[in-house]
PADREN-640136 format. One record per residue (C-alpha): x, y, z; residue number from 1. Coordinates in steps of 0.5 Angstrom, whole numbers. Layout:
REM residues N
<u: X, v: Y, w: Z, seq: NUM>
...
//
This chain:
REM residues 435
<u: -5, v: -9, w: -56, seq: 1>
<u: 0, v: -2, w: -55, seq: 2>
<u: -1, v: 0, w: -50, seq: 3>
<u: 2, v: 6, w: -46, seq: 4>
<u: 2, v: 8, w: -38, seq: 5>
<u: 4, v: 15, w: -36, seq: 6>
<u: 8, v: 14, w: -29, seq: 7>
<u: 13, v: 9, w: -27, seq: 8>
<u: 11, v: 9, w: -19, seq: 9>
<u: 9, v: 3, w: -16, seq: 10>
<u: 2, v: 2, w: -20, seq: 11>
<u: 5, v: 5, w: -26, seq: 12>
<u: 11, v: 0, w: -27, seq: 13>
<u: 7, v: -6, w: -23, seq: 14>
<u: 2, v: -6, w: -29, seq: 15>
<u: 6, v: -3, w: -34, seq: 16>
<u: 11, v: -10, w: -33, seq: 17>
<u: 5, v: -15, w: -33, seq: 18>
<u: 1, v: -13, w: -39, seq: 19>
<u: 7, v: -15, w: -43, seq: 20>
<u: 7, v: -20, w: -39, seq: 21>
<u: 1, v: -22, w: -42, seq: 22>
<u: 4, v: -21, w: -49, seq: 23>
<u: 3, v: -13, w: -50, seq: 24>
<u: 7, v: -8, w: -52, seq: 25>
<u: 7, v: -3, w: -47, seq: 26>
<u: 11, v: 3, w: -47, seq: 27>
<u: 12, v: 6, w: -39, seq: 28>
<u: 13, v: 13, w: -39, seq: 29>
<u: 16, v: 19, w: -34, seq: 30>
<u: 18, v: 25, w: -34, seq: 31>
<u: 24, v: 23, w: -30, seq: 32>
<u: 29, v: 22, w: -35, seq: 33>
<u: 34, v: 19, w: -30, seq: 34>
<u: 30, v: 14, w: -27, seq: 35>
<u: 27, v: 13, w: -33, seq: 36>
<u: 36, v: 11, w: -36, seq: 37>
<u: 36, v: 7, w: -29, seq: 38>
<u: 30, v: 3, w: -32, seq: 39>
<u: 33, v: 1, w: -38, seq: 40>
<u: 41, v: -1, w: -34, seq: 41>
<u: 36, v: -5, w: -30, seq: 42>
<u: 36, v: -1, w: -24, seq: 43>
<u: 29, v: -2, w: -20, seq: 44>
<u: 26, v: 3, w: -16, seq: 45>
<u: 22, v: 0, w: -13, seq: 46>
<u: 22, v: -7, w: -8, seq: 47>
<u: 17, v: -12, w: -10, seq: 48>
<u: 18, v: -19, w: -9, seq: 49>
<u: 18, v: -22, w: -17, seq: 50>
<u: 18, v: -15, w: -21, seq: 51>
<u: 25, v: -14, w: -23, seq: 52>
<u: 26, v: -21, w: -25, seq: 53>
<u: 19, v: -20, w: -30, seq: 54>
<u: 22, v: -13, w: -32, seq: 55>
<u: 28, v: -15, w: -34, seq: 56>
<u: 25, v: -22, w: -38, seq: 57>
<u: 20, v: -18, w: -42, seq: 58>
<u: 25, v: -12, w: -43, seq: 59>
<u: 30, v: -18, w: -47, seq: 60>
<u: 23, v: -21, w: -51, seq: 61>
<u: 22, v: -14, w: -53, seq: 62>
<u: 14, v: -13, w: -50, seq: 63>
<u: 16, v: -8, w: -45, seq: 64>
<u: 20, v: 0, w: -46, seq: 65>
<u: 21, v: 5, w: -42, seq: 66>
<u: 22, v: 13, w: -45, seq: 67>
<u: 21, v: 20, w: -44, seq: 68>
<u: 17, v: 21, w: -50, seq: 69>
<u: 10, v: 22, w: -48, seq: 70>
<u: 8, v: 24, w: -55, seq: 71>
<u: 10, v: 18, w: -59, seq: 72>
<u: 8, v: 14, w: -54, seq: 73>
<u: 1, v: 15, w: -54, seq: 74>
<u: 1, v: 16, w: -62, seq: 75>
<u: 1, v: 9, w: -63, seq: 76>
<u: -2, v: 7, w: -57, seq: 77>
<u: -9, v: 4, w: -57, seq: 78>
<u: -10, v: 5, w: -49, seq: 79>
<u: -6, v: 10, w: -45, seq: 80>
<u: -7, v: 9, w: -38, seq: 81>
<u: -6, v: 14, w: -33, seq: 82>
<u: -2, v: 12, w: -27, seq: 83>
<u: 1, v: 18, w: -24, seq: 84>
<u: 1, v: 20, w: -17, seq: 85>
<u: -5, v: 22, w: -13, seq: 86>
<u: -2, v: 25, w: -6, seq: 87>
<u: -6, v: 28, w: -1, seq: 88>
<u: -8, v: 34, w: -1, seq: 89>
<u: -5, v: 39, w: 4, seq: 90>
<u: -11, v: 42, w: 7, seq: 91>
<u: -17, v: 38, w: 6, seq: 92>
<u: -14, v: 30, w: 5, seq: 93>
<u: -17, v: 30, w: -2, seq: 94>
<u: -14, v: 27, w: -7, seq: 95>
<u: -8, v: 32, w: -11, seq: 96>
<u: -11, v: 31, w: -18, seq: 97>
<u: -5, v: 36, w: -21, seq: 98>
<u: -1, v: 30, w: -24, seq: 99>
<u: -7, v: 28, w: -27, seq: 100>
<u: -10, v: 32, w: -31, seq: 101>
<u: -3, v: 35, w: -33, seq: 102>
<u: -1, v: 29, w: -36, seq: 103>
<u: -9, v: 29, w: -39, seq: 104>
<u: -7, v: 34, w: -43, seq: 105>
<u: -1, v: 32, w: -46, seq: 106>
<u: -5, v: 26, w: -48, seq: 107>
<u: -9, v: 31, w: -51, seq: 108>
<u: -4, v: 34, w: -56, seq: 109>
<u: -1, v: 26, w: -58, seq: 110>
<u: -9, v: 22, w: -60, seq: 111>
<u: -8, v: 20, w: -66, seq: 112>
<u: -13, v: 14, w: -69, seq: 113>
<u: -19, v: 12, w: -64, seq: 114>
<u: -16, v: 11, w: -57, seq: 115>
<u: -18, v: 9, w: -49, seq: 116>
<u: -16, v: 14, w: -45, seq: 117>
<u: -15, v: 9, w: -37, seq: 118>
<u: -15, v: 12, w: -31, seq: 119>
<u: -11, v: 8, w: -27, seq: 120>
<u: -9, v: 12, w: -21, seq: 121>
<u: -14, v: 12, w: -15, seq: 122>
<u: -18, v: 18, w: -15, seq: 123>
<u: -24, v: 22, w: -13, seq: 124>
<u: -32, v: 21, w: -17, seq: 125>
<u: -32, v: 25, w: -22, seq: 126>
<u: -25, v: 26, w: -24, seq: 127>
<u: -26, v: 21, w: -31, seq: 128>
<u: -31, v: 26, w: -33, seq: 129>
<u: -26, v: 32, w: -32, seq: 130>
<u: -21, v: 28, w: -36, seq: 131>
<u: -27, v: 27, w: -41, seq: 132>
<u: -27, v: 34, w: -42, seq: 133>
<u: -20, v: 37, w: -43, seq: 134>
<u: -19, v: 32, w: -47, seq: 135>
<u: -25, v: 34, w: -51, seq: 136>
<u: -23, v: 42, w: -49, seq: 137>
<u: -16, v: 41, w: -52, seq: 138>
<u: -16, v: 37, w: -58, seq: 139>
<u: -23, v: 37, w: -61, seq: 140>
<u: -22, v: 32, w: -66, seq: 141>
<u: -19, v: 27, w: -63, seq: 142>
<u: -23, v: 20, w: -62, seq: 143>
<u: -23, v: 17, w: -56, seq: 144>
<u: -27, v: 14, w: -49, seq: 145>
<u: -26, v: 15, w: -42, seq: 146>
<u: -24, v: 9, w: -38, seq: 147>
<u: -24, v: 8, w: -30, seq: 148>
<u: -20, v: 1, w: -29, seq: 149>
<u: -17, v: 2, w: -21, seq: 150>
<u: -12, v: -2, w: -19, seq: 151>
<u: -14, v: -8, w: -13, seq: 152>
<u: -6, v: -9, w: -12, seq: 153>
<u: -3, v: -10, w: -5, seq: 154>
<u: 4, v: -9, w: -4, seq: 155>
<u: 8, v: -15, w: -3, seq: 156>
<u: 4, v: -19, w: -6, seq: 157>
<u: 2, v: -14, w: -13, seq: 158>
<u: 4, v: -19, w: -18, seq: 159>
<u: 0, v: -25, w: -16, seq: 160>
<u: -5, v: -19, w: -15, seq: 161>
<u: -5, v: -17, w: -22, seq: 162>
<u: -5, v: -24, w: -25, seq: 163>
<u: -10, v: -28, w: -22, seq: 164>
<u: -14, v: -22, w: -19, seq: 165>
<u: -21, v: -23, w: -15, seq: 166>
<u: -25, v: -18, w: -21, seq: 167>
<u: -23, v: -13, w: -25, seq: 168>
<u: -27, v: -7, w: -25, seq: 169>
<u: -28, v: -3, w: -32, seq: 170>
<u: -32, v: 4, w: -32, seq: 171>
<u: -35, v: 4, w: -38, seq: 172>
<u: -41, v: 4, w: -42, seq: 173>
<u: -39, v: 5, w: -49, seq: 174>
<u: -39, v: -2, w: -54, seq: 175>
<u: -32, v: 1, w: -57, seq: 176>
<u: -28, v: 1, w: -50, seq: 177>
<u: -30, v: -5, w: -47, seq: 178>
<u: -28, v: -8, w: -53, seq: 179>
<u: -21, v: -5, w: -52, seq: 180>
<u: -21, v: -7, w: -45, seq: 181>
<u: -24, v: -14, w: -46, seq: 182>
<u: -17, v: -15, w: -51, seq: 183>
<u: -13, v: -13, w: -46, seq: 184>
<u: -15, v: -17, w: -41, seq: 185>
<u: -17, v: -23, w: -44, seq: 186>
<u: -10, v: -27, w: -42, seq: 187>
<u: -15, v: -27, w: -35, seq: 188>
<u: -20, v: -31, w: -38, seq: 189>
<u: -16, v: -37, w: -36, seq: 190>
<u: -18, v: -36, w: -30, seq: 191>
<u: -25, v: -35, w: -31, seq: 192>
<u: -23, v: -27, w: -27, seq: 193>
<u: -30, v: -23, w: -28, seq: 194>
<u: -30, v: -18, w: -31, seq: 195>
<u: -34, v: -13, w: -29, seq: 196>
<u: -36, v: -7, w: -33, seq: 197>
<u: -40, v: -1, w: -30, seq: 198>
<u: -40, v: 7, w: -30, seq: 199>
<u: -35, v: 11, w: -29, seq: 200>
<u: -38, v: 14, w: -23, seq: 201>
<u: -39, v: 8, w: -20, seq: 202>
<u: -31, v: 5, w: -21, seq: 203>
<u: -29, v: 10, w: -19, seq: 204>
<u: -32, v: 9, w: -12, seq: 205>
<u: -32, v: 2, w: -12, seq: 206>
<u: -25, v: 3, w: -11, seq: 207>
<u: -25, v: 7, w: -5, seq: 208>
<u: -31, v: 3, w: -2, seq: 209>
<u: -26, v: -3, w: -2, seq: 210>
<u: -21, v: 1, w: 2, seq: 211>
<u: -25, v: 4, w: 7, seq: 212>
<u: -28, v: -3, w: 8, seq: 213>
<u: -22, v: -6, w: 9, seq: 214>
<u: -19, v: -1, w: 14, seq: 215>
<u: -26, v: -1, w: 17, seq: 216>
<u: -25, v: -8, w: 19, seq: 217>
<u: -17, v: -8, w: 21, seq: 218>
<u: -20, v: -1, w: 26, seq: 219>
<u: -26, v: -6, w: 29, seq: 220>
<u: -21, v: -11, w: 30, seq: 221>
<u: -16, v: -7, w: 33, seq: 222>
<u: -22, v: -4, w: 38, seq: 223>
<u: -24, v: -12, w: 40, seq: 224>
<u: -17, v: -13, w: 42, seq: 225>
<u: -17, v: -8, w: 46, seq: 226>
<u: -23, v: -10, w: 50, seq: 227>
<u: -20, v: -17, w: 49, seq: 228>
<u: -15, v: -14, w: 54, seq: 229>
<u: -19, v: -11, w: 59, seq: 230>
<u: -23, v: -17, w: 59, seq: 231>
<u: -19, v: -22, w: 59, seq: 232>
<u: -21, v: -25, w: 52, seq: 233>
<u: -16, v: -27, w: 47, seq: 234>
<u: -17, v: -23, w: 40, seq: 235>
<u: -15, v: -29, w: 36, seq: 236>
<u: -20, v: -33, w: 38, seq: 237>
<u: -25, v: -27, w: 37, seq: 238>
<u: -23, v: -26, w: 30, seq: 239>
<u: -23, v: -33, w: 29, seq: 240>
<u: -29, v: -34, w: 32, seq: 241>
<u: -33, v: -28, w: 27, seq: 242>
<u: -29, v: -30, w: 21, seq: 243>
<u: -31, v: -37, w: 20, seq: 244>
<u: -38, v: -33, w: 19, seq: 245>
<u: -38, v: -33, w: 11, seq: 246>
<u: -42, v: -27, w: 11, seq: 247>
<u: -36, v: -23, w: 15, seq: 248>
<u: -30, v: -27, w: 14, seq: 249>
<u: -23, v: -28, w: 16, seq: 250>
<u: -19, v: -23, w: 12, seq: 251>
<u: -17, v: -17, w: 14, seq: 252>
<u: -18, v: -20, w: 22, seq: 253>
<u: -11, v: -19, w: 25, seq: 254>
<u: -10, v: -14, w: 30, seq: 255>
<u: -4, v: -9, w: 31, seq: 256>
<u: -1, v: -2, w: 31, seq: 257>
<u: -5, v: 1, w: 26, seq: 258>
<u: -6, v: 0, w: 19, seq: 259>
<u: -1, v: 5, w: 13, seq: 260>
<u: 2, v: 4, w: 6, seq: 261>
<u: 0, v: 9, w: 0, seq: 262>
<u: -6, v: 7, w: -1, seq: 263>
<u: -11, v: 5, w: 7, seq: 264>
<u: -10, v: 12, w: 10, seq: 265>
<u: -9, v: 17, w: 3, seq: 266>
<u: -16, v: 13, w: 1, seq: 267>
<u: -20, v: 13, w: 7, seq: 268>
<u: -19, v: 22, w: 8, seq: 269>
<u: -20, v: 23, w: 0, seq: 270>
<u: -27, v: 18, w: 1, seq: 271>
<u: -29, v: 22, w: 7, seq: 272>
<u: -28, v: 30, w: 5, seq: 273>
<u: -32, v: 26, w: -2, seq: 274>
<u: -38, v: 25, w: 2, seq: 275>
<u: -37, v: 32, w: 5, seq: 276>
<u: -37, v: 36, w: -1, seq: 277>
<u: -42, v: 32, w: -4, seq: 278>
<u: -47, v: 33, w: 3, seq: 279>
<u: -47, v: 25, w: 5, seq: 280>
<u: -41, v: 26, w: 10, seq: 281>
<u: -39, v: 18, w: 12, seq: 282>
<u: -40, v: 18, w: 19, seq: 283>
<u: -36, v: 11, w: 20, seq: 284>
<u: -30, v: 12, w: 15, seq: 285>
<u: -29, v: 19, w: 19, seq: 286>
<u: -29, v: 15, w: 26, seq: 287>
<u: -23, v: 10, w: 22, seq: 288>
<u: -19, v: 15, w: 22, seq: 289>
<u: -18, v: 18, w: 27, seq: 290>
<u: -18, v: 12, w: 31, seq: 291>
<u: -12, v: 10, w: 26, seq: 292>
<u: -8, v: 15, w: 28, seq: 293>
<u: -9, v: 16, w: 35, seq: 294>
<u: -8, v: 8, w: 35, seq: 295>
<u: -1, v: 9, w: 33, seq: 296>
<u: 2, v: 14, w: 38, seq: 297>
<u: -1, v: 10, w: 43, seq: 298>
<u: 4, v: 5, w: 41, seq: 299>
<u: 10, v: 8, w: 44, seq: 300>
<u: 5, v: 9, w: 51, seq: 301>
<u: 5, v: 1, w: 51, seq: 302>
<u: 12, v: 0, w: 50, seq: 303>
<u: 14, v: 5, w: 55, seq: 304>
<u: 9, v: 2, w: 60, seq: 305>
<u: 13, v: -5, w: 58, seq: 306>
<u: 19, v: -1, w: 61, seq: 307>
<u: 16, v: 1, w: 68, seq: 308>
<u: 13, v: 7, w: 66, seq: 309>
<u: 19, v: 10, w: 63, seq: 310>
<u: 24, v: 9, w: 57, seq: 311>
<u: 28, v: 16, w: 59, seq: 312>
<u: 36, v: 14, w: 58, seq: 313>
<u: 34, v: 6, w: 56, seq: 314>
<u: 36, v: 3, w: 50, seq: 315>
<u: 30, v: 0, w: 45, seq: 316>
<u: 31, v: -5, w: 39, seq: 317>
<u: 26, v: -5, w: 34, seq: 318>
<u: 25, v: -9, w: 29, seq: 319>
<u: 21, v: -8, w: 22, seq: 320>
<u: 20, v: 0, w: 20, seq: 321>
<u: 16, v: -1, w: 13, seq: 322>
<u: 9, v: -1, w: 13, seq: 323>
<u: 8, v: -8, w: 12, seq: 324>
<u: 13, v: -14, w: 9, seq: 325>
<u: 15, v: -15, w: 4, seq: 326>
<u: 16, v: -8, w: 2, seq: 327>
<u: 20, v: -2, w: 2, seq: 328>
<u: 15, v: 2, w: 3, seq: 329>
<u: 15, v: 7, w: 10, seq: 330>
<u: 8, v: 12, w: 7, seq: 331>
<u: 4, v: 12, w: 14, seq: 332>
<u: 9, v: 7, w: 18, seq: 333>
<u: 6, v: 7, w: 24, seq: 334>
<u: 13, v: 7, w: 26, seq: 335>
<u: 14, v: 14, w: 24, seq: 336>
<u: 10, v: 15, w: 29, seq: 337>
<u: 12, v: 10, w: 35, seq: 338>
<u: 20, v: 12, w: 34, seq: 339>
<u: 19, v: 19, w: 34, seq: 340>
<u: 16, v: 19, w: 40, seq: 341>
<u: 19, v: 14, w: 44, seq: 342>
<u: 26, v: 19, w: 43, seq: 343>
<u: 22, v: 25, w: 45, seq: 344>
<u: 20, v: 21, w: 52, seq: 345>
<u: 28, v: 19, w: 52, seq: 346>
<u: 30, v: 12, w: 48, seq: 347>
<u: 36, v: 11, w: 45, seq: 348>
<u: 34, v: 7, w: 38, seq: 349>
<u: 37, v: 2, w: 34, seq: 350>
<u: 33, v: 0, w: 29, seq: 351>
<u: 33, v: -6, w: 23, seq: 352>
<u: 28, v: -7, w: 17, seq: 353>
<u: 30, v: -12, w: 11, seq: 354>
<u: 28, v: -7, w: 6, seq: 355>
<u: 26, v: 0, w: 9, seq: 356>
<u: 32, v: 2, w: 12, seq: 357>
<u: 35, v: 7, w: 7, seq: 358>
<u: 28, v: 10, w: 6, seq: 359>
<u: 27, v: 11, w: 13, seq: 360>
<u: 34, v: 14, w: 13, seq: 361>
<u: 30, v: 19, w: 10, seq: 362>
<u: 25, v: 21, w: 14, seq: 363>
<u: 27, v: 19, w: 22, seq: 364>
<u: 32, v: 22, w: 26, seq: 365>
<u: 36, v: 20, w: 32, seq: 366>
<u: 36, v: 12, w: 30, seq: 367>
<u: 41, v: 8, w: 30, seq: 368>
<u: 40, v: 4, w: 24, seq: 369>
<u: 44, v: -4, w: 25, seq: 370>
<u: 45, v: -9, w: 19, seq: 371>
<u: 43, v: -14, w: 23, seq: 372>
<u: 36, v: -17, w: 27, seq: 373>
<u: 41, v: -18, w: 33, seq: 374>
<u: 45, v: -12, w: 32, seq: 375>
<u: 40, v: -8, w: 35, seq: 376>
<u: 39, v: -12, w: 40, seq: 377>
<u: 46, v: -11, w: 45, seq: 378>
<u: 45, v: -8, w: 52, seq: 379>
<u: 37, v: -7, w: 51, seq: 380>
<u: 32, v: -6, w: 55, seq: 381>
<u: 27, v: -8, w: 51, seq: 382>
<u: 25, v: -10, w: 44, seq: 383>
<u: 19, v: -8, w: 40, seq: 384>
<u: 17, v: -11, w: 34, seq: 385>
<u: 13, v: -7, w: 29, seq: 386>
<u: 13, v: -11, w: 22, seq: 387>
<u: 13, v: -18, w: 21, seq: 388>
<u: 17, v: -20, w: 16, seq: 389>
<u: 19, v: -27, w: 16, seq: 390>
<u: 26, v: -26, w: 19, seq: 391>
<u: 23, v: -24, w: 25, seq: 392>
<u: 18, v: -30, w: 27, seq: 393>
<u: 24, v: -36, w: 29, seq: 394>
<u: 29, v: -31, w: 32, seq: 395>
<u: 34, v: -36, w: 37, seq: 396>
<u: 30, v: -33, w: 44, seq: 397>
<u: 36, v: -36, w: 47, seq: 398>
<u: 41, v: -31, w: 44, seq: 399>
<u: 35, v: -26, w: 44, seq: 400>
<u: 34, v: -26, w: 52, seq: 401>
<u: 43, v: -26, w: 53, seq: 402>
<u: 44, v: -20, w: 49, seq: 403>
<u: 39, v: -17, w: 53, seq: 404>
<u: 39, v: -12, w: 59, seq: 405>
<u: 33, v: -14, w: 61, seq: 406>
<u: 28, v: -20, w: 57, seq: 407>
<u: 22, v: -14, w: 55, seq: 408>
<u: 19, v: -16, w: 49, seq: 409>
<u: 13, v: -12, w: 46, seq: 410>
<u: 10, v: -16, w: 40, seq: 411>
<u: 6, v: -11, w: 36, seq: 412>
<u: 4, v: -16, w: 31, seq: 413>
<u: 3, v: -23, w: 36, seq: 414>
<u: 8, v: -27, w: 32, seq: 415>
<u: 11, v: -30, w: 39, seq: 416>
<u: 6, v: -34, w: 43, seq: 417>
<u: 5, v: -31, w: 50, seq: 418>
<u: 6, v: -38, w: 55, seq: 419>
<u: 12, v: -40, w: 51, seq: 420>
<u: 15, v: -33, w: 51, seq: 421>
<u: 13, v: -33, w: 60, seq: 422>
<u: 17, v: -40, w: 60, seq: 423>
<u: 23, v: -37, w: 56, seq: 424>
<u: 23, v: -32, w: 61, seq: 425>
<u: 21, v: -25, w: 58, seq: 426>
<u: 17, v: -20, w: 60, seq: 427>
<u: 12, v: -21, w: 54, seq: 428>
<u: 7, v: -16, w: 51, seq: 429>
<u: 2, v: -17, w: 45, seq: 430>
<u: -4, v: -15, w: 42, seq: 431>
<u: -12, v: -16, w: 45, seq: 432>
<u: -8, v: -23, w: 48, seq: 433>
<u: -8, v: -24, w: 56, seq: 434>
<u: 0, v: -23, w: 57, seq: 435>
//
């Protein structure tokens, strides 16, 4: 199959990169002319475990090209996917549709030949009808189908996502399109992936419905460990106990200081004002965002209660700034709202990330970034830990306790035990655990 995506973000370039590595001919389109010339030295812009290793390979066998030539691209195409992005509009938290449907009618103008136009970006109900219609509106004569195909990637972890995903969800009806579809995936029958064919409406919904799901969860996991604390329960146990029930089960069960990425919050808030314009306003998924959000900021509030009630002139290591391992990722970190607060209370920072340092150069001011782990740690009187990336679960404690000023640690993410830490001398504090 040829196939061209437009856009080269994170979904873009994941998907891009694995249909080749099914055996495609794909061609990755952007505007950006200079990340597309960095794609081609070699230069990835993202950071995901696995990807430049399986970009450079299939760019050698001659599977997978990177260009700006939206028009030739999509002439000889059989399927276009669209995987451009799909901000947060300002105002309402929808999602800003403006690059899809730009990047619509350029598709328009190039069909030759019957093609499947593919919605890959995650986007409202009602937008692959939209996109239906201006393609129709700008180029009456071309022959073509209109497919939802959203993407189940999770950062860190895409490439596994993407090759022995749990579903694929395809939207829609015509014989001609899931044909097409069916080839493209096929390589995954070896794995025997469902391949599930539905509406264009209720894809596009399926895709939101398993976000706010899943954040659903993480928020009521989140509000058990805080009653966990007050009553003097273990949140752990709880959430083992509720996720051996095979009708809940156990993912998506492990507290912390809120869930963010590209995908959990942008997609919960255009869920939610969806379901208000369509008069069926999502009571719950409105609740799960506001307590995400108000969870976050109350991070700070328990590192400075770890510190005595006060941070004022103290000196705070912090390690993890992405949203999660694995990833550079920092949309919607919960420490881009810890941080700020605790220097607004008074906190000297020196921070570390394996991944995220340059782009939180970007968007954190008055932080002391270190090439280190324990570079952050000299002289501190606290450290908080808000991302678990591997490198943070076996620190030497020893070490860790004698750079120390004071042994106050805040483990936002539990990775240490409670009773070890008490026996190793340091003021401990976690999540939904008794300290």
């Amino acid at each position: 199959m040829h196939i061209a995506v437009i856009g080269t973000g994170y979904v873009g370039l994941v998907s891009g990169t694995c249909f080749s590595e099914f055996g495609h001919d794909v061609i990755c389109i952007d505007t950006d002319a200079e990340k597309i010339d960095k794609l081609n030295a070699g230069d990835i812009p993202i950071f995901e475990p696995g990807l430049q290793a399986m970009i450079e390979k299939n760019a050698r066998s001659g599977y997978l090209k990177f260009g700006t030539d939206l028009q030739s691209a999509v002439a000889g195409a059989d399927a276009v996917f669209i995987a451009v992005g799909t901000p947060s509009r300002r105002g309402d938290g929808q999602a800003d549709l403006t690059y899809v449907y730009a990047a619509t009618k350029e598709i328009a103008a190039a069909l030759t030949g019957y093609t499947v136009v593919v919605t890959k970006s995650t986007v409202p109900v009602g937008t692959g009808r939209e996109v239906e219609r201006i393609l129709r509106e700008t180029n009456p004569d071309a022959d073509f189908d209109v497919v939802s195909n959203p993407e189940f990637l999770r950062e860190g972890a895409a490439i596994e996502d993407f090759m022995r995903p749990d579903r694929v969800i395809v939207g829609t009806l015509e014989k001609r399109a899931q044909e097409v579809m069916s080839a493209i995936y096929r390589p995954l029958s070896l794995f025997q992936t469902p391949l599930v064919f539905t509406s264009l409406e209720s894809s596009e919904l399926t895709k939101y419905a398993g976000n706010a799901f899943l954040a659903t969860k993480i928020t009521f996991i989140n509000e058990m460990a805080d009653l966990c604390e007050k009553v003097g329960a273990d949140v752990h146990d709880v959430a083992r106990g509720i996720g051996l029930d095979r009708r809940i089960g156990a993912k998506f069960l492990h507290p912390g200081p809120g869930f963010g990425g590209s995908c959990f919050p942008k997609d919960t808030r255009a869920l939610y004002q969806t379901s208000v314009e369509e008069g069926a306003p999502l009571r719950i998924v409105d609740t799960v965002i506001s307590i995400n959000e108000k969870r976050k900021m109350d991070m700070a509030a328990r590192v400075i209660d770890a510190c005595g009630g006060s941070v004022s002139g103290k000196q705070i290591a912090v390690l993890g700034l992405t949203f999660k391992p694995d990833t550079d990722d920092m949309r919607e970190s919960p420490s881009l709202d810890i941080l700020p607060a605790l220097v607004a209370a008074g906190a000297s920072i020196r921070a570390y990330d394996p991944e995220g340092m340059e782009e939180a150069r970007k968007l954190l001011e008055n932080i002391d970034f270190c090439k280190s782990s324990y570079a952050t740690l000299e002289g501190a009187d606290a450290l908080v830990i808000i991302t678990e990336w591997n490198e943070f679960r076996a620190l030497d404690l020893a070490r860790v306790k004698s750079m120390m000023k004071t042994p106050v640690m805040v483990d936002l993410r539990n990775i240490y035990d409670p009773r070890d830490m008490a026996l190793k001398g340091f003021t401990y504090r976690s999540i939904g655990r008794p300290n």
